[in-house]
Residue, then its C-alpha position, 0 to 999 in steps of 0.5 A: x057184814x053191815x057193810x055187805x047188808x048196806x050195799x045189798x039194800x043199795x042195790x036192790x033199790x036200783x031194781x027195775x031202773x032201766x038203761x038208755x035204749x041202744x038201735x044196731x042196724x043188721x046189714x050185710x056185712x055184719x051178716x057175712x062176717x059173723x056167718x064165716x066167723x061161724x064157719x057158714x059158707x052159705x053164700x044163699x043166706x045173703x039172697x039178692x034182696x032184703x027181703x030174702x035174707x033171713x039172719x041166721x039164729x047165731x047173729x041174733x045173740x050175738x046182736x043181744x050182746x051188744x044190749x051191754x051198751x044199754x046196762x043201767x048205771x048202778x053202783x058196782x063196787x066189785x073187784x071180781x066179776x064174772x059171767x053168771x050165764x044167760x038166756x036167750x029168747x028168739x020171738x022173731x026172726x031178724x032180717x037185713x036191714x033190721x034196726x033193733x034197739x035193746x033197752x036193759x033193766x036191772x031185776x034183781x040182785x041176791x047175796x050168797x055166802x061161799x067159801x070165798x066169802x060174800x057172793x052178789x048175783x046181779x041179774x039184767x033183762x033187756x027185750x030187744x024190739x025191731x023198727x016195728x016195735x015188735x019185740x023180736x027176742x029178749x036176754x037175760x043176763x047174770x053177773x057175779x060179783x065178789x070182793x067188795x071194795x072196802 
């Protein structure tokens, strides 16, 4: 139990510790291939100039997830985790040749009690922003953790 409160005190003053940014250029095969992994064989999405192509919403999150790369480091003494959900917030559409960079903050972790015993909920935010610096989407994700390493 003290230490479970231990770790829940360590953790929770990491909150609004921030990651390094991370910049994902949108390009065109990045485009294709995610649209016919989709099963959208729309070859018009890719138009003739930069311009005309409008990312489909699907390519969005998916370019959200690469934002794990810019989790915070914070201790994760955990052996169990799994994926608590997410959201997603599309501002703006993404276009080709986009550079988005994301950048993550940690926000907030809780502590639940279940019948496995002790349960952490982590939750990150991270705001993705073009190369205007308009902020084009934001995510937030939720993780949790069980069975602390002793």
């Amino acid at each position: 139990m003290a230490q479970s409160l231990g770790m829940l005190e360590q953790l929770k003053q990491m909150v609004d510790v921030q990651g390094p940014p991370c910049t994902v250029e949108v390009d065109r095969t990045a485009i294709r291939l995610l649209m016919e992994a989709m099963g959208d064989h729309d070859a018009n999405r890719l138009g003739s100039g930069a311009e005309a192509v409008v990312v489909p919403p699907y390519l969005f999150c998916a370019s959200m997830l690469s934002g794990r790369r810019t989790w915070p480091e914070i201790p994760f003494p955990f052996r169990r985790v799994v994926d608590g959900g997410g959201e997603w917030n599309v501002v703006e559409q993404i276009r080709l040749g986009d550079r988005i960079t994301s950048v993550t903050r940690f926000k907030a972790c809780t502590e639940r009690e279940s019948r496995a015993g002790k349960m952490f909920f982590l939750t990150f935010e991270t705001d993705h922003r073009n190369q205007k610096g308009e902020l084009v989407g934001s995510t937030r994700s939720t993780l949790i953790a069980f069975d602390p390493v002793d």
